[in-house]
C-alpha positions as CSV (number, residue, x, y, z in Angstrom):
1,X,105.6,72.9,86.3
2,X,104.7,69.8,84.0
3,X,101.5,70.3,82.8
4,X,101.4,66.4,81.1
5,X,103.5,64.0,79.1
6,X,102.6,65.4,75.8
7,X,103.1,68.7,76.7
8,X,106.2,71.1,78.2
9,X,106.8,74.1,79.8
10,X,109.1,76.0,76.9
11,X,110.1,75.2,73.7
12,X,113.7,76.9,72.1
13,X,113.6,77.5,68.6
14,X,116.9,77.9,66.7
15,X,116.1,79.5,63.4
16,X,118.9,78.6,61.0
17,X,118.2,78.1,57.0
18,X,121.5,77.3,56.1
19,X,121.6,78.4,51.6
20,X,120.9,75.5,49.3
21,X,123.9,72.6,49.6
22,X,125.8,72.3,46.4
23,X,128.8,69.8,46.0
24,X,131.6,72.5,46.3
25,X,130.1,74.3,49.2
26,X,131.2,71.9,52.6
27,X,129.2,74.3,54.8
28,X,130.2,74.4,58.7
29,X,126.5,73.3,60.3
30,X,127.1,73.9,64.4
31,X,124.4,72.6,66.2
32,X,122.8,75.4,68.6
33,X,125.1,75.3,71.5
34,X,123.9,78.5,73.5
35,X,120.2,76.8,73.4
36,X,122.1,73.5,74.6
37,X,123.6,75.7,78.0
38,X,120.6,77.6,78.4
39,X,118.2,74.3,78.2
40,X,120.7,72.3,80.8
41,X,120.0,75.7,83.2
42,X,116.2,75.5,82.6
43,X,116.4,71.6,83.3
44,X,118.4,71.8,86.4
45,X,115.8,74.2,87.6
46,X,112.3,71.8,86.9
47,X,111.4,72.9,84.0
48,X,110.3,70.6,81.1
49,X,112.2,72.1,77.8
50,X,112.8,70.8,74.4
51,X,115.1,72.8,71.8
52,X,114.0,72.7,67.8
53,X,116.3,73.5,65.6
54,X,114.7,74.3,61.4
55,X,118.6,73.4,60.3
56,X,117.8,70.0,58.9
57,X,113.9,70.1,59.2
58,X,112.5,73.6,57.5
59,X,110.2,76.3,59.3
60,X,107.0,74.6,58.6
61,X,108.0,71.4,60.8
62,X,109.3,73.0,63.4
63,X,106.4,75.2,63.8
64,X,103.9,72.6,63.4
65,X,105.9,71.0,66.3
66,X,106.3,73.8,68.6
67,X,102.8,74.4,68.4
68,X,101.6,70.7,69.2
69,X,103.8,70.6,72.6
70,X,101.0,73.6,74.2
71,X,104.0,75.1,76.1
72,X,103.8,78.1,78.2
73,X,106.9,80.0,76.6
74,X,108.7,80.1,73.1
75,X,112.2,81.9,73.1
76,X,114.0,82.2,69.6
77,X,117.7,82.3,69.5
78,X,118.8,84.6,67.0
79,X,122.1,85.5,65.6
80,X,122.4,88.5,62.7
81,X,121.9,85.8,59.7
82,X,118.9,84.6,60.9
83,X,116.4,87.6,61.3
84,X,114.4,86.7,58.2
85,X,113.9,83.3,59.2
86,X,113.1,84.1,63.0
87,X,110.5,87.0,62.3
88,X,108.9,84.5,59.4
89,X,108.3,81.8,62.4
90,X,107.6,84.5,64.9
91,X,104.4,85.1,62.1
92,X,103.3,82.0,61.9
93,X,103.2,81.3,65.6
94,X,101.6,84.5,66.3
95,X,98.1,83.9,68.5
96,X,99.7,79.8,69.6
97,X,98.8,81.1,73.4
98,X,102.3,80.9,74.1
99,X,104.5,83.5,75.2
100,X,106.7,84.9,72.7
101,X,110.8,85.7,73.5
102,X,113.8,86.8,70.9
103,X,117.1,86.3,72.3
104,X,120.8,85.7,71.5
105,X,123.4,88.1,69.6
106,X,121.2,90.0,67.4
107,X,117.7,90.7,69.3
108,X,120.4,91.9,72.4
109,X,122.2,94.3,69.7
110,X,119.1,95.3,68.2
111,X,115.4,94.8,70.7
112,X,113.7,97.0,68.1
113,X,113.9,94.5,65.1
114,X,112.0,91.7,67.1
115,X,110.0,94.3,69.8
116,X,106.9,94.0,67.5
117,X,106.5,90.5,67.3
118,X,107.2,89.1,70.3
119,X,106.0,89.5,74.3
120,X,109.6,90.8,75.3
121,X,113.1,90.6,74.4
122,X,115.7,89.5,76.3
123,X,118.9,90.7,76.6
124,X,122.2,89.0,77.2
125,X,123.5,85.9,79.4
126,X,121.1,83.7,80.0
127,X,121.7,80.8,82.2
128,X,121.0,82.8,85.7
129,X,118.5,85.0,84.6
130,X,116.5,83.5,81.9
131,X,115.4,80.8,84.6
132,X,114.3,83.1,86.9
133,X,112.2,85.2,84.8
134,X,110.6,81.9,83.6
135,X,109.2,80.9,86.7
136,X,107.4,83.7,87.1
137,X,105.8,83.7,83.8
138,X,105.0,80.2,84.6
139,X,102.8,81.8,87.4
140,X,101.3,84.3,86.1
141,X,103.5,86.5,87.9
142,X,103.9,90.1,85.7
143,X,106.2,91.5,87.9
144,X,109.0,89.5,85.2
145,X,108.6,92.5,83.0
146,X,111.1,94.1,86.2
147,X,113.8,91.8,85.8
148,X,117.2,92.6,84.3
149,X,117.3,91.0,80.8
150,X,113.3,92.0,80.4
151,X,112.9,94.7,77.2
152,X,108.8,95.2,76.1
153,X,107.1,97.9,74.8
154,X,104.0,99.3,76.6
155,X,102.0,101.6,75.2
156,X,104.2,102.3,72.0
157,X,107.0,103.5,74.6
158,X,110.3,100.9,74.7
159,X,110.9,99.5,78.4
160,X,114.5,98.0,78.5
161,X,115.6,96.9,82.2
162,X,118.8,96.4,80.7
163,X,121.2,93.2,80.8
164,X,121.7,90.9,83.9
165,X,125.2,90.6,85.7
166,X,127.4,88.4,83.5
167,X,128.2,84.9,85.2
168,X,130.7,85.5,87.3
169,X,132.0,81.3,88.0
170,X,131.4,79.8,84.6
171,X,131.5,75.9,86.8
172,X,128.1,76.8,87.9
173,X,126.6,76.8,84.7
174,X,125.6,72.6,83.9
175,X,127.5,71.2,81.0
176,X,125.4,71.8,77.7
177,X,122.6,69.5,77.3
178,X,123.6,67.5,73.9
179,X,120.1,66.0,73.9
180,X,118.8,69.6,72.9
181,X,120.3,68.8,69.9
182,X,119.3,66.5,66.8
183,X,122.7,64.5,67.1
184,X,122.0,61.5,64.6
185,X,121.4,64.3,61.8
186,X,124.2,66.3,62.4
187,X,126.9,63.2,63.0
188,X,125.6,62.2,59.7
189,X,126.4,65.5,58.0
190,X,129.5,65.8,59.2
191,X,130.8,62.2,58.6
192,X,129.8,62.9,55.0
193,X,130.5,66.4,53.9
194,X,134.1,66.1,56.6
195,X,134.7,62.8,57.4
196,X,134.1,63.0,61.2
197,X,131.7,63.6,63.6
198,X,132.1,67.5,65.8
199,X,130.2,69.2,68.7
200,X,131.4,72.4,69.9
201,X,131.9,73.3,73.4
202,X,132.6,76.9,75.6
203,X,135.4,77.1,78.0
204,X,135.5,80.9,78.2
205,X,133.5,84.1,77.8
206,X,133.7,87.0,76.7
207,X,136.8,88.8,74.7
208,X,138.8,92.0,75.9
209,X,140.1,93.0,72.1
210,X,138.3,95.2,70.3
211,X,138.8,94.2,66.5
212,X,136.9,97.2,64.2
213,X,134.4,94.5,62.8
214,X,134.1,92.2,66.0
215,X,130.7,92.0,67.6
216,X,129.8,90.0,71.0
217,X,126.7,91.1,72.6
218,X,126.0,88.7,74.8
219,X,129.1,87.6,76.5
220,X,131.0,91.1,76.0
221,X,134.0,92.2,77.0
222,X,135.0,90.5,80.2
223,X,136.9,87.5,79.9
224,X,135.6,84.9,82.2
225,X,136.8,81.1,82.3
226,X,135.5,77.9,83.9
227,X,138.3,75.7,85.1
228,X,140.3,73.2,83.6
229,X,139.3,70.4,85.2
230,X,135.4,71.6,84.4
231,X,136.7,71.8,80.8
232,X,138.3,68.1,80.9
233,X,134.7,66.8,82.2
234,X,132.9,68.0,79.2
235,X,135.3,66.8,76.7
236,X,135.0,63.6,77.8
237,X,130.9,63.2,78.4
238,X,131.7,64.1,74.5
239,X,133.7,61.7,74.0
240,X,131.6,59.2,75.6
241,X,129.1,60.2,73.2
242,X,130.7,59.1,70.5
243,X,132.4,62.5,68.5
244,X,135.2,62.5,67.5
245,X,136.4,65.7,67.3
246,X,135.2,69.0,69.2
247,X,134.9,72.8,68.3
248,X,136.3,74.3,70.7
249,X,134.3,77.6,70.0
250,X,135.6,80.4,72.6
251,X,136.3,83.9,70.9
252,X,140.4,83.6,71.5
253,X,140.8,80.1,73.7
254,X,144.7,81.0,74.0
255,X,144.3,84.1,75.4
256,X,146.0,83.3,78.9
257,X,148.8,81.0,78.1
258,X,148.8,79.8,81.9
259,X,145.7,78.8,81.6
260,X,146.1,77.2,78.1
261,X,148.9,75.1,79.6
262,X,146.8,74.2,82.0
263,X,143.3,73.1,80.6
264,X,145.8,71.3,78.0
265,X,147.2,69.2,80.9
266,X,143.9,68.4,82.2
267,X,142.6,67.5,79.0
268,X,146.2,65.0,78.4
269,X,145.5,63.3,82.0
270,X,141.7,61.9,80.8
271,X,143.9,59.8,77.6
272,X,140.6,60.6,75.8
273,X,140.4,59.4,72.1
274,X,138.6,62.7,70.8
275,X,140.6,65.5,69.1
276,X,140.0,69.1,69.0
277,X,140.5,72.9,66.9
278,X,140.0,76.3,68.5
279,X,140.7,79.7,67.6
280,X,143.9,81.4,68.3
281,X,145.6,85.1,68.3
282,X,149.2,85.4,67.1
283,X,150.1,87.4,69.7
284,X,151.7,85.8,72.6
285,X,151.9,82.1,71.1
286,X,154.9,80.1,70.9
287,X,156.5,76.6,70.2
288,X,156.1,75.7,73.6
289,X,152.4,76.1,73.8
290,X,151.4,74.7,70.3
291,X,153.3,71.2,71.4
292,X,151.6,71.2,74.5
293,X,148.0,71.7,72.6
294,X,149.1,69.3,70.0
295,X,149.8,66.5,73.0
296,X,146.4,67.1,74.4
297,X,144.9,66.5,71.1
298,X,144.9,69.3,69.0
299,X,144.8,69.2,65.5
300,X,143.8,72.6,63.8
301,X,143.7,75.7,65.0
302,X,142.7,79.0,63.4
303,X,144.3,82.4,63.2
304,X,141.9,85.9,62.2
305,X,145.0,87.1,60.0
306,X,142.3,89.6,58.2
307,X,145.3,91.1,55.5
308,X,148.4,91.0,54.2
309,X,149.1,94.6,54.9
310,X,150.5,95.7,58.1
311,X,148.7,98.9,57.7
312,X,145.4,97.5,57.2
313,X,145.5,95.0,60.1
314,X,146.7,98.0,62.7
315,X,144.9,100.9,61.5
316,X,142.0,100.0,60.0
317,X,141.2,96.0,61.3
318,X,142.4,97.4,64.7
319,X,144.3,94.0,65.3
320,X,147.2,94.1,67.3
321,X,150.0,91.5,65.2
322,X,152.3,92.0,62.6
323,X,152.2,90.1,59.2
324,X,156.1,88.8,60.3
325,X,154.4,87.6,63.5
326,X,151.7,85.7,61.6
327,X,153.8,83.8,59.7
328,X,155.7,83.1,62.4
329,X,153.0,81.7,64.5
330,X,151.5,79.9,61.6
331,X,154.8,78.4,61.1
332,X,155.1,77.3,64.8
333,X,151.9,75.5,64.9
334,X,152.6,73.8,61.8
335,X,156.2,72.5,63.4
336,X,154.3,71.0,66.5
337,X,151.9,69.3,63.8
338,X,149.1,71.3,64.4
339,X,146.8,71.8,60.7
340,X,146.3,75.8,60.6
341,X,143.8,77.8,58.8
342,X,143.4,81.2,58.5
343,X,140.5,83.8,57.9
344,X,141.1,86.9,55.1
345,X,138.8,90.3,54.9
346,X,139.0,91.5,51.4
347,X,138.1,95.0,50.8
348,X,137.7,96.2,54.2
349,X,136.5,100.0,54.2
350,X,139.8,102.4,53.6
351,X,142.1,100.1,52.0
352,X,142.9,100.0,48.1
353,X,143.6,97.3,45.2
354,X,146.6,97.0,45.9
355,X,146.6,95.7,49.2
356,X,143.7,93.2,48.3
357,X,146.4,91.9,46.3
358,X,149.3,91.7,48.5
359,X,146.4,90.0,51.0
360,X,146.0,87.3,48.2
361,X,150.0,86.7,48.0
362,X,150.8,86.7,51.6
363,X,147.5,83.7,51.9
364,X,149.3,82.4,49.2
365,X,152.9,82.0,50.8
366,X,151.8,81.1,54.0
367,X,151.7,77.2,55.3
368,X,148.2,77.4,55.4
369,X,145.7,73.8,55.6
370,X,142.9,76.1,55.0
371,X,142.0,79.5,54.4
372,X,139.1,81.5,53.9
373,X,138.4,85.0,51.4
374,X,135.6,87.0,52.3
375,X,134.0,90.8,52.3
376,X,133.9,92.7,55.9
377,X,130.4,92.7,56.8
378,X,129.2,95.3,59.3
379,X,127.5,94.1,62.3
380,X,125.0,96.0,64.5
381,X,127.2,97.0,67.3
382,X,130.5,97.4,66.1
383,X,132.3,100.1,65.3
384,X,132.6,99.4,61.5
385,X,128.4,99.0,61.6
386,X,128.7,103.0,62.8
387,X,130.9,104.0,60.4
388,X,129.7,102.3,57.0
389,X,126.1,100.0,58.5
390,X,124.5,103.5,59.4
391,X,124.8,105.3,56.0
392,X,121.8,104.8,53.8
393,X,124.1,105.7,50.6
394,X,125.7,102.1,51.5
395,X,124.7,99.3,50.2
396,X,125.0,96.4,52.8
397,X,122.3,94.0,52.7
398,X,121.5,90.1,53.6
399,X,120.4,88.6,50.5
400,X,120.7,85.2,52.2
401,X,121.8,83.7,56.0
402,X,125.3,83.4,53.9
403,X,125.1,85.7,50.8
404,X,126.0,89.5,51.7
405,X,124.8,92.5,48.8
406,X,128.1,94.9,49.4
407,X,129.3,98.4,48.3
408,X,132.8,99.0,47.6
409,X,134.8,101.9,46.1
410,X,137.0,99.3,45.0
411,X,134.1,98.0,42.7
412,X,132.5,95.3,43.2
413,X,133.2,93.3,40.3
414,X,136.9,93.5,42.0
415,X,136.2,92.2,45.4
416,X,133.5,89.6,44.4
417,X,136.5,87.9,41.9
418,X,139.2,88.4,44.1
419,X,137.1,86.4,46.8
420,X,136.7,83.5,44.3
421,X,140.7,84.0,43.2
422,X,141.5,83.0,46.6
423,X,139.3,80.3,47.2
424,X,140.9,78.8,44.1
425,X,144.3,79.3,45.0
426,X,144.2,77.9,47.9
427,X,142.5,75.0,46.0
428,X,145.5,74.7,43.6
429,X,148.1,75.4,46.1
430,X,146.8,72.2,47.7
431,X,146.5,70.0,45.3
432,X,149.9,70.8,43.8
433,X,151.8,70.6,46.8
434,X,154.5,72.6,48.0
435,X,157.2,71.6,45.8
436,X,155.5,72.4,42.6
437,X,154.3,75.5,44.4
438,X,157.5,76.8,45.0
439,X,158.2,76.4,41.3
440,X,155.1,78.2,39.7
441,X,153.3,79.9,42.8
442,X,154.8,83.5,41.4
443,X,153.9,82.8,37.9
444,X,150.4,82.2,38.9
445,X,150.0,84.9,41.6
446,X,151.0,87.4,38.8
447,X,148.4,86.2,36.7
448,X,145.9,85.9,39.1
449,X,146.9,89.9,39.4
450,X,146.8,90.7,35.9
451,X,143.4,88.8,35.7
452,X,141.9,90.8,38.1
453,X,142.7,94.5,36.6
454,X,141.7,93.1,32.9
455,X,138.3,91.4,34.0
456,X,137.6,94.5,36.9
457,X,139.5,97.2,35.5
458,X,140.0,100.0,38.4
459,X,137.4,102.9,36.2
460,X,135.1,100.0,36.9
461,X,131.9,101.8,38.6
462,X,129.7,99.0,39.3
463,X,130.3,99.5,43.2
464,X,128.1,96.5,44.1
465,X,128.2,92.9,44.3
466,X,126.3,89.8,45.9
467,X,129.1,87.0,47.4
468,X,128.7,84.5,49.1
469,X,130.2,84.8,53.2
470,X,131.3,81.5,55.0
471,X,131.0,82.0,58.5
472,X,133.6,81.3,60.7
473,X,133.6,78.7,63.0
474,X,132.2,80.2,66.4
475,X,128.6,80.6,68.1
């Protein structure tokens, strides 16, 4: 399959532009882990592959680059943030002789965005299938354009073979390839901006909830895990590398407790210097299991609390805890001396000032390390995007990978304040400790209240607002 040394057989492109870095803004920069899986697959099978990544380097360098390596195939992994900067390289490699691919979360939502400008989409998992298909493109074979995971137009009509099977034993896919990524440059950002050095990692698939804003395209629905002692390898081939500290970046990693106990355990046995976060649900945690993540070397995880209001989290989030058993399992973590953050949807369609407010206060009260204030934003493919992404009265628009243009009947004034009234409390919170907290928290919270109706009064009919969305620590 090697053509010659200065050459290969595919090139990945991961098409982040992450907004202009400013001094307050400590920006969570993942490196691309799906492209790291899927380029272990391709090298286990032959193939010569090398993964760019326009994070650190711009478009214009990663082009120039993918262009020089003459490969055979180019596939773009795309998530919903980076459509402008994935159809702007798409452009400029347009007539390179290679064969053109979209992939990843958005181009499997949505194959008509990217079925112009490219040879075919594909569509879902792709360490079984992807392999396949590139052999036969590698010679020459058409008959790809059957396989599972295949969507092309011919003759202006849309051809979509649908997805392939998901994996089934997650052990059989290789351990991500950590050479696909530019490692020196992203150690170096992290030991600056954090003070450590993170990778992420995968130990499940898939998520069987179905939050109202909650997209996952690609691994779906079915929960699938690889096995704890699997899991224990990776982490430490990542510690050997030198991190010290992993993402663990599964949708809900405690969703089994059994199996939480157990990975844990594995994990304790290899006495491995790195330490780890993950995200969590309330529901189901306890003591018991927080200690045992804390002894395996857990030191942050993060809770999708989403409100303050029990209505809003049941009937319109579509999340299944209670505010009482949020702070509780806040509270729990924090006894076993795990760090907790937390992430807060202000303004989510259907709920009123009010409740914005009592989100802000119950943040506020909470034990929280960290916590993050932000507007719902719909994605393609969930069942917010079909009740509020659809209507072309809304106003929901990208205006950057991180910046969100929003309608609100709350106004938008409201919402883009209250985000930043969070943000900052938090901020004082922390740096006045709990003690003085408890003293003045209430006095300041009303304020913060009284703020917010004088400078957005509720006749206020400016409905939207441009605000800047963090995103949350997962692939």
């Amino acid at each position: 399959m090697i053509k010659n040394s200065k050459s290969v057989d595919i090139v990945l492109i991961y098409p982040h532009v992450p907004p202009e870095m400013r001094p307050w803004r400590k920006l969570w920069l993942f490196p691309p882990l799906g492209l790291s899986y899927l380029q272990a697959a391709l090298k286990a099978q032959g193939f010569k592959v090398k993964t760019l990544d326009t994070t650190f380097r711009g478009i214009a360098s990663v082009v120039e680059e993918a262009k020089s390596l003459r490969p055979k195939m180019i596939g773009l992994s795309v998530m919903w943030t980076m459509q402008d900067a994935a159809l702007e390289i798409l452009k400029q490699l347009k007539g390179c002789g290679a064969v053109l691919i979209a992939g990843g979360p958005f181009p499997t939502m949505d194959p008509n965005y990217f079925i112009d400008h490219v040879d075919f989409v594909f569509r879902g998992e792709g360490e079984m299938a992807f392999p396949e298909i590139a052999k036969k493109i590698m010679a020459n074979d058409e008959s790809y354009r059957t396989m599972p995971g295949v969507c092309y137009k011919d003759n202006g009509k849309l051809i979509d073979n649908g997805k392939p099977e998901f994996i089934a034993d997650l052990d059989t896919v290789p351990h991500a390839d950590r050479s696909a990524f530019e490692d020196a440059t992203y150690q170096a950002y992290w030991k600056k901006t954090f003070g450590y050095t993170l990778t992420p990692v995968l130990t499940t698939r898939g998520c069987p909830y179905r939050c109202d804003f909650c997209s996952k395209p690609v691994f779906g629905q079915r929960y699938r895990e690889r096995s704890p002692e699997h899991v224990a390898e990776e982490f430490e081939m990542i510690s050997a590398a030198g991190f010290e500290r992993i993402w663990v970046a599964d949708d809900v990693f405690t969703l089994k407790l059994k199996r939480t106990h157990e990975v844990c355990d594995a994990i304790w046995k290899k006495h491995l210097p790195v330490v780890w976060e993950c995200l969590s649900r309330i529901e189901g945690a306890d003591e018991s299991l927080f200690r045992h993540m804390r002894r395996a070397g857990c030191v942050r995880v993060f809770f999708g609390l989403e409100s303050g209001d029990d209505e809003v989290v049941k009937k319109l989030v579509k999340k299944l805890h209670t505010t009482k058993q949020a702070r509780s399992g806040v509270e729990l973590a924090r006894q076993a001396g795990i760090e907790v953050g937390s992430f807060f949807l202000l303004g989510y369609p259907g709920e009123s000032r009010e409740t914005v407010k009592k989100t802000l206060r119950f943040a506020a009260d909470l034990p929280l390390d960290y916590a993050s204030f932000t507007v719902p934003v719909p994605l393609p493919g969930t069942a917010l995007y079909d009740r509020i992404g659809r209507d072309p009265n809304k106003v929901w628009k990208r205006t950057h990978e991180n910046s969100v243009l929003f309608e609100s009947d709350l106004g938008g004034r409201f919402l883009k304040l209250a985000t930043m009234a969070g943000a900052l409390q938090q901020k004082m919170k922390r740096f006045m400790g709990d003690t003085a907290w408890s003293v003045v928290g209430d006095f300041i919270q009303d304020t913060r209240d009284k703020a917010l109706d004088i400078l957005a009064p509720p006749g206020d009919t400016k409905k939207t607002a441009e605000v800047f969305v963090q995103s949350t620590p997962n692939m």
